[in-house]
LUMNU-532500 format. One record per residue (C-alpha): residue in three letters; x, y, z. Coordinates in steps of 0.02 Angstrom, whole numbers, plus 32768, in hexadecimal, padded with zeros to 4 digits. Layout:
N
alaXYZ...
This chain:
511
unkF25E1C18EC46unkF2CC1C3DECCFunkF37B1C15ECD8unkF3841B86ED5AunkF2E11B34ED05unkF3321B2AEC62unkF3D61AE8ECA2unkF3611A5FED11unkF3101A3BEC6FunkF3B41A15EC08unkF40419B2EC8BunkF3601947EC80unkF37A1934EBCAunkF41F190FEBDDunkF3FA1880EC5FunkF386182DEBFAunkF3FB183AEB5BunkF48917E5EBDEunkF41B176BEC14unkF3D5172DEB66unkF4821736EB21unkF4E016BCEBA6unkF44D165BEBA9unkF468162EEADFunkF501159BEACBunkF4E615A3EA0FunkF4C3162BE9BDunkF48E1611E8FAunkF5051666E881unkF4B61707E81FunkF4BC1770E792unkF520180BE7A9unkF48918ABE7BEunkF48A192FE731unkF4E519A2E79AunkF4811A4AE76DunkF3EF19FFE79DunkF3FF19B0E857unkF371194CE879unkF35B18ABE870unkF2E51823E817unkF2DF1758E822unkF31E170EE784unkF28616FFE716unkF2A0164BE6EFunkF2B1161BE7BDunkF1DD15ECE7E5unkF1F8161DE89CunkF21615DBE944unkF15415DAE971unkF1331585E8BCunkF1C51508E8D8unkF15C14D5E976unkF0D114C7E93CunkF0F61459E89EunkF15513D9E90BunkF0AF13D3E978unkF03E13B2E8E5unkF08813C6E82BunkEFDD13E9E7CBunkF0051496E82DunkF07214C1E7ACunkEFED1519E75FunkF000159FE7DCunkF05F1623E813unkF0751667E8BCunkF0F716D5E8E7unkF120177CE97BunkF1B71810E961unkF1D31860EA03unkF23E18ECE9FBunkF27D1970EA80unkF2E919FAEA66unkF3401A7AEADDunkF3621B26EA8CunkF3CA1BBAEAD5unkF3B31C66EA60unkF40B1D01EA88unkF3D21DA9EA14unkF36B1D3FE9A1unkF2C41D3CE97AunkF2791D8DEA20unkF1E01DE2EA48unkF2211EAAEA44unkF1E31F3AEABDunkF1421F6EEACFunkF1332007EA37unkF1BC1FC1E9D5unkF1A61F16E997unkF0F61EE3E9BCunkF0C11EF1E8F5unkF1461ECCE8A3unkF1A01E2DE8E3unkF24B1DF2E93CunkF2C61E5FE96EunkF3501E08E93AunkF4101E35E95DunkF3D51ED6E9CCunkF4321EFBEA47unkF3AC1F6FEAA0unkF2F51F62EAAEunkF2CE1EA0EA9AunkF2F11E01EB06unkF39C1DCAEAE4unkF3841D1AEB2AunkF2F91CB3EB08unkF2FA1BF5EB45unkF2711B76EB15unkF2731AC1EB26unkF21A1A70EA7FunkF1AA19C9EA76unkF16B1964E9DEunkF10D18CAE9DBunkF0E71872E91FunkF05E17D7E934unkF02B1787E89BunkEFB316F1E85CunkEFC516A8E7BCunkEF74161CE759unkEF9715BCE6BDunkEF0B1542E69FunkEF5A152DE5DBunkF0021566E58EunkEFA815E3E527unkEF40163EE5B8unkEF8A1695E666unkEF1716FBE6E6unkEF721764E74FunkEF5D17BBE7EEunkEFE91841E85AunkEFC618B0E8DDunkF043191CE92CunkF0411978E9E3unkF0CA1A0CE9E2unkF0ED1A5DEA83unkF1501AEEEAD0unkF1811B2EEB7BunkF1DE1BC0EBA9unkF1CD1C1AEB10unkF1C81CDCEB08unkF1641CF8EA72unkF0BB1CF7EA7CunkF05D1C95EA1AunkF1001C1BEA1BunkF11A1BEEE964unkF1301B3AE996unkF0A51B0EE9F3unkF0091AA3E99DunkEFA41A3BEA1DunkEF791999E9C9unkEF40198BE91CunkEF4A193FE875unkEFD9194FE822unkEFCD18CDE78FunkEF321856E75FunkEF2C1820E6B9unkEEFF17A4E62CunkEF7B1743E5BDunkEF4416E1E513unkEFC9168AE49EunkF0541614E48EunkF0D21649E431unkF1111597E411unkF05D1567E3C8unkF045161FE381unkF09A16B9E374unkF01E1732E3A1unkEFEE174CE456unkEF7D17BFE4BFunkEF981813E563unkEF0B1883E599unkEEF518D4E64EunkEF65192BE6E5unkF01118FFE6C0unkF0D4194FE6BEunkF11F1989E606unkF1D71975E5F0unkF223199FE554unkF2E91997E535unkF35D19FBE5C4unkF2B71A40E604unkF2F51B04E5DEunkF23E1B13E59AunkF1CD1A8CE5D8unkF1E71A38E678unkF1AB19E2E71FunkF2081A57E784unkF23419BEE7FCunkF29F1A3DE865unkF21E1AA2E8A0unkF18F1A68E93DunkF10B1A64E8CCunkF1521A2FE81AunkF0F21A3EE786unkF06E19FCE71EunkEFE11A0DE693unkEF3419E1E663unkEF691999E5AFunkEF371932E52BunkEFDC18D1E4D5unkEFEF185EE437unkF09C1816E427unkF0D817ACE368unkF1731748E39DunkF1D916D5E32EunkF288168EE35CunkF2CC173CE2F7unkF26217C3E34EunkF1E017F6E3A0unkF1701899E381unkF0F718DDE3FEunkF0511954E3CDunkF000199BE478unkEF8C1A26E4AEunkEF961A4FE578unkEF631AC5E5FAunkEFD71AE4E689unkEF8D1ACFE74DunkEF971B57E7B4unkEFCB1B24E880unkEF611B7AE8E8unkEF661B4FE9A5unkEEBA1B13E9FBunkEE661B0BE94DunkEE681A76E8D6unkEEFA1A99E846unkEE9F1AC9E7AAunkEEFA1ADCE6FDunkEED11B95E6A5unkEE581BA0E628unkEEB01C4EE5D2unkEF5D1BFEE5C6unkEF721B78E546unkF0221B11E50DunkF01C1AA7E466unkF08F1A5CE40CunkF0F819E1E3AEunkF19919A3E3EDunkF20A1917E38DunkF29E18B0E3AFunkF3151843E35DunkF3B217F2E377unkF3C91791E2CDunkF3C61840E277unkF469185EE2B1unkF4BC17BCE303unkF528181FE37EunkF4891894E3BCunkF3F718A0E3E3unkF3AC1924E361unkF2FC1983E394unkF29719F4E35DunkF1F31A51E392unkF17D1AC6E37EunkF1101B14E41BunkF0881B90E429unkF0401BE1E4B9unkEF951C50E4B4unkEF6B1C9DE54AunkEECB1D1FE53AunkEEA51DACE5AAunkEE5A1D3DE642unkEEFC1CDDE657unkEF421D64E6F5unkEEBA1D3CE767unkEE671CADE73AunkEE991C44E7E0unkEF101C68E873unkEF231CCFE914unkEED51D74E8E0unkEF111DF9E8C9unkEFBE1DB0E881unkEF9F1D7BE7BEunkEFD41CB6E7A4unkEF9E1CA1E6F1unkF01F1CF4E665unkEFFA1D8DE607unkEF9C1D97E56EunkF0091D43E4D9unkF0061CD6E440unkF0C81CACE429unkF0F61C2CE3B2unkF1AA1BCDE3E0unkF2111B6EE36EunkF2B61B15E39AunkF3351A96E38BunkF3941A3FE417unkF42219C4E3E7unkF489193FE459unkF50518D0E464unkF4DE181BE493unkF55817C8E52BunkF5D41773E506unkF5CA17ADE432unkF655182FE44DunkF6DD17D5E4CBunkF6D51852E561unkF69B18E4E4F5unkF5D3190EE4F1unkF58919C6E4B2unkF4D31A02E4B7unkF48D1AA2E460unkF3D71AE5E444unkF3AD1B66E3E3unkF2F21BD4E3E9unkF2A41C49E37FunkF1F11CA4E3BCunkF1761D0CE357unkF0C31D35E381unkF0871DDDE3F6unkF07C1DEEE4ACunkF00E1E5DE50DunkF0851EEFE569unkF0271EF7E62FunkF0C81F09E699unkF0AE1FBFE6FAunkF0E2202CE6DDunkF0F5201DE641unkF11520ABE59AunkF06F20F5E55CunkF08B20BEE4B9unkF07F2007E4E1unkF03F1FFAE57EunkEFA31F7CE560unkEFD51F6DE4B2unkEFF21EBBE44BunkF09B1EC7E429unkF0E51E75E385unkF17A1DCDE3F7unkF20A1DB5E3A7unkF28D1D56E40BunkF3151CE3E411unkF3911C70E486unkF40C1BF9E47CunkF4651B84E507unkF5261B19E4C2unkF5851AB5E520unkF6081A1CE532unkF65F19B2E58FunkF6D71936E5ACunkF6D818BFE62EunkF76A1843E664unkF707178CE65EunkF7AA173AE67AunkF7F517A1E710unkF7DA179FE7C6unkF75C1810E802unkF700181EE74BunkF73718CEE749unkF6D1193EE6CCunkF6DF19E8E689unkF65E1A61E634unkF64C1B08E5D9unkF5A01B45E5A8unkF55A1BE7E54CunkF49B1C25E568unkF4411CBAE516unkF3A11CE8E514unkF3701D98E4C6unkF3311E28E517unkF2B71EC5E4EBunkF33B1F5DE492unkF2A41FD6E493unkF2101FDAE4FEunkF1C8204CE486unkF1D21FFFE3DCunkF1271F98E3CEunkF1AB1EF4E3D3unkF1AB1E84E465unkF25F1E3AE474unkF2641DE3E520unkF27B1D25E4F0unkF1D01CBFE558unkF2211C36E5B5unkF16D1BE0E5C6unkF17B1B4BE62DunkF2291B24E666unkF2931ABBE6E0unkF30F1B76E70EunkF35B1B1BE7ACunkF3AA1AA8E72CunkF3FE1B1BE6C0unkF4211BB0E727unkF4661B84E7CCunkF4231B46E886unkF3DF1C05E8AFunkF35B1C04E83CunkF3891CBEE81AunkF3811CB3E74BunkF3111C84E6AFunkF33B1C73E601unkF2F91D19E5DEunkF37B1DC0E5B5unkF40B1D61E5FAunkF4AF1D25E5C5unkF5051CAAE644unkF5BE1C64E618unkF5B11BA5E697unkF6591B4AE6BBunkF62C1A9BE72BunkF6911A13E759unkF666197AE7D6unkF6D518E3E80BunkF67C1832E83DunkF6E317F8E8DEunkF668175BE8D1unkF5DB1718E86BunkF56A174DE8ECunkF5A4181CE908unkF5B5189CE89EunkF6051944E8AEunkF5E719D9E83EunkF6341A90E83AunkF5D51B1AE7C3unkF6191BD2E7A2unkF58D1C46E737unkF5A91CFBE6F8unkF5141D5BE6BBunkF4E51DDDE666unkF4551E3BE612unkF44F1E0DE562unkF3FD1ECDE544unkF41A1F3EE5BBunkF3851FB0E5AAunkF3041F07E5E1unkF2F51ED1E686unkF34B1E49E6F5unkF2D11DBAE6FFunkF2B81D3AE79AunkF2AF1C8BE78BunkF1F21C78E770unkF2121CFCE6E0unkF1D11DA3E734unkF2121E59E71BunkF2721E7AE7DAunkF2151F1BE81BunkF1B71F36E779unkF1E01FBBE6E7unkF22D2058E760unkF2AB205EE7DCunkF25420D4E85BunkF1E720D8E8F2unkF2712066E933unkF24E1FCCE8BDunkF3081FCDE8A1unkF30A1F6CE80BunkF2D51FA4E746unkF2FB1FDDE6ABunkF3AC2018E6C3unkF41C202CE621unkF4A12084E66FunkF4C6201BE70DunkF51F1F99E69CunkF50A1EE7E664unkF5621E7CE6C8unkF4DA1E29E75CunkF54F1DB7E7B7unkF5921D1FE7CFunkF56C1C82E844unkF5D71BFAE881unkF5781B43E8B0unkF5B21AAFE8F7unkF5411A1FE905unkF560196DE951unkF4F718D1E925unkF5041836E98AunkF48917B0E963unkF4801726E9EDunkF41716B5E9AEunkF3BB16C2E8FBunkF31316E1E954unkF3711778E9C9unkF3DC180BE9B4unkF41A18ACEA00unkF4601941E9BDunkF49F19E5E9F3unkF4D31A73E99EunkF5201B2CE9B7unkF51C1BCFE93FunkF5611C73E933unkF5291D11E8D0unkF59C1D89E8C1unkF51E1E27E88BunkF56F1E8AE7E5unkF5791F35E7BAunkF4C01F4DE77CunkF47F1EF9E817unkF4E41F78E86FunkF4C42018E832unkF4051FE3E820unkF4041FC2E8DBunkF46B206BE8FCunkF3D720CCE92DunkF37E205FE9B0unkF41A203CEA11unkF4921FDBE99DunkF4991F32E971unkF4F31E84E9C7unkF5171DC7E984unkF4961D3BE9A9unkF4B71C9AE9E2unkF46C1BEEE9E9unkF4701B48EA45unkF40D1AB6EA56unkF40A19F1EA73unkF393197DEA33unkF33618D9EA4DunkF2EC187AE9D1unkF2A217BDE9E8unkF2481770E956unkF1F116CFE95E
């Protein structure tokens, strides 16, 4: 996108944000946003501006459930995932922090529509319908990641009351969400968000509730309808109590994911792979968390994973003596934090310090395959608004703070520092790929590099939330990556490296 057509767009963005802002007299008080995760959702428990008009036209449509999300978003990149030269990054993926050789800037203007049906003839059964039309313009990578013309994004069938009975059934499209999302998650951030074919049974008392599912994630795929992949399974059993512990909630689960040799190209743009590599990884974990309001202004979170199983070595290239090999996984990570937050003060100030590891592979050679698998995750979340990081060979040290000026906006201030948990592994992206692949020639820039140091970066977000009215919000939000000394000297020989930043403003109406 040019200049001058992305600077027309914004100011239209920005008009109709003006507009629908003096236009509200009183806007409904809301929920401060997690702040490492700025998007935004109606309450749960609020049916919906469409539903609220509908039910005061004829109440016996309370059995159904209309709603629309609309949601635009403006975003300004510089050095971040852009398409590189021609000969240097056409195979092996975004060029990003290089000063040479790539597209510095790369404006795009982002669109999301949500429309869903739903009907509830009987407390114990729901049919549900969502599609979802996701949009791009201006954006220099080709395919755009974000685009999906219209399709189905949920549609599914729920049996069971839990008042009358504890068991209940949810079988069909739908989103998983499990805990802070750092391994299964919607994704809400991104154009497209994510979802599964899946088969759920849920047992929930007062004291917990313990889920048993099998699933198979859908794979976007523009101008084709979304199909989940046959080769790349995810089972497991997840539970949850807060009686266990009376000032937590206390959870634990075990996951499994079996992906067999047809998972890389079973659906997608050809000839880039979509599926995951060949695998059977077993994950086991624990994630503990304070309720509100048990601690005074305190709260704390950790979650703790183990992983065993093998994994299937195809990254190129790769050593001989486990290239195409089943290699024996063997992986861990961890995430603490806390907090304390001034209920009582002007502002609601809070402060937080947070710890994440995730192991990386010492030995390429070994037979052992170290590189924790973040399967499914929510990354924009937990690792800042440039999507640069997943929790795979990192460590990341995260100080945030945000002050409430009013019930209604939010601002939040977040300082990470990474580094590679093992040195001789590779610096993984958000969606968890190797950047440039195994070697750091033929210009790929980025590899295997044990003597360029451990220390990545560090990036500096501020985000502001101001929700007008509890069916509308915008937000806007601006980062800085200041590249580290193995970014540098892995850069060094195709022309150096440079920080990245990012901007953007959103839009998001829900009714």
């Amino acid at each position: 996108m040019h200049s001058k057509d992305f600077r027309l767009t914004a100011c239209v963005i920005v008009l109709i944000v003006t507009t629908a802002v003096q236009a509200q007299d009183k806007p409904a008080p809301s929920v401060a946003p997690n702040i490492s995760a700025p998007s935004w959702r109606p309450a749960a428990a609020d049916p919906g501006a469409i539903n609220l008009w509908l039910r005061e036209l004829a109440p016996a449509l309370t059995e159904w459930d209309l709603g629309v999300q609309f949601r635009a978003r403006v975003e300004h990149a510089e050095s971040l995932d852009a398409p590189g030269a021609e000969g240097i990054d056409a195979k092996h993926g975004p060029v990003d922090f290089r000063k040479n050789g790539g597209d510095a800037n790369n404006d795009r203007v982002l669109f999301r529509e949500l429309f869903h049906v739903g009907y509830s003839p009987v407390s114990w059964a729901t049919f549900y319908v969502e599609g979802r039309d996701s949009s791009s313009i201006g954006d220099d990578r080709k395919p755009s990641p974000d685009a999906d013309e219209f399709d189905l994004h949920q549609g599914y069938i729920r049996l069971g009351d839990p008042k009358l009975f504890p068991i209940t059934a949810k079988v069909g499209r739908q989103e998983l969400i499990y805990g802070d999302e750092r391994l299964i998650g919607a994704s809400d951030w991104t154009n497209q968000k994510r979802t599964f074919d899946a088969a759920k049974l849920r047992y929930e008392t007062d004291d917990l509730w313990v889920d048993a599912f099998v699933a198979r994630p859908v794979i976007t795929w523009e101008d084709h309808f979304n199909e989940s992949n046959d080769y790349d399974w995810l089972s497991g059993i997840y539970a949850s109590s807060t009686t266990l512990i009376p000032v937590q909630e206390s959870q634990l689960y075990l996951l499994s994911r079996n992906s067999s040799a047809g998972s890389p190209q079973f659906y997608g743009p050809s000839p880039d792979p979509q599926g995951a590599s060949a695998r059977d990884i077993y994950t086991i974990g624990t994630r503990f968390k304070s309720l509100p309001g048990k601690l005074a202004g305190w709260d704390y979170t950790t979650e703790a994973a183990g992983q065993f199983g093998d994994f299937k070595e195809t990254a190129k290239p790769a050593p001989a003596s486990v290239a195409g090999k089943r290699l024996s996984q063997l992986a861990y990570a961890a995430a603490v934090s806390g907090g304390y937050t001034w209920t009582q003060q002007v502002y609601t100030p809070r402060v937080a310090l947070e710890y994440v590891y995730s192991s990386g592979d010492s030995d390429p050679t070994d037979g052992t395959h170290g590189t924790f698998d973040n399967l499914f995750p929510t990354n924009h979340r937990q690792y800042g608004i440039m999507d640069l990081f997943s929790w795979q060979n990192v460590q990341n040290l995260h100080i945030s703070t945000s002050v409430r000026p009013s019930k209604v906006f939010t601002v939040a201030a977040d300082y990470r520092l990474y580094w590679l948990a093992d040195r001789h592994d590779s610096f993984y992206n958000n969606k968890g790929a190797r950047r440039g692949g195994l070697a750091a020639t033929n210009g790929l820039g980025y590899g295997i590099n044990p003597d360029n140091g451990s220390f990545l970066g560090s990036e500096i977000d501020l985000v502001a939330t101001y929700t007008f009215h509890r069916y509308a919000s915008v937000q806007g939000g601006i980062g800085h990556y200041f590249v580290g000394n193995y970014v540098s000297a892995s850069l060094a020989e195709v022309g150096g490296a440079t920080d990245g930043n990012f901007i953007y403003a959103q839009l998001t109406l829900g009714f």
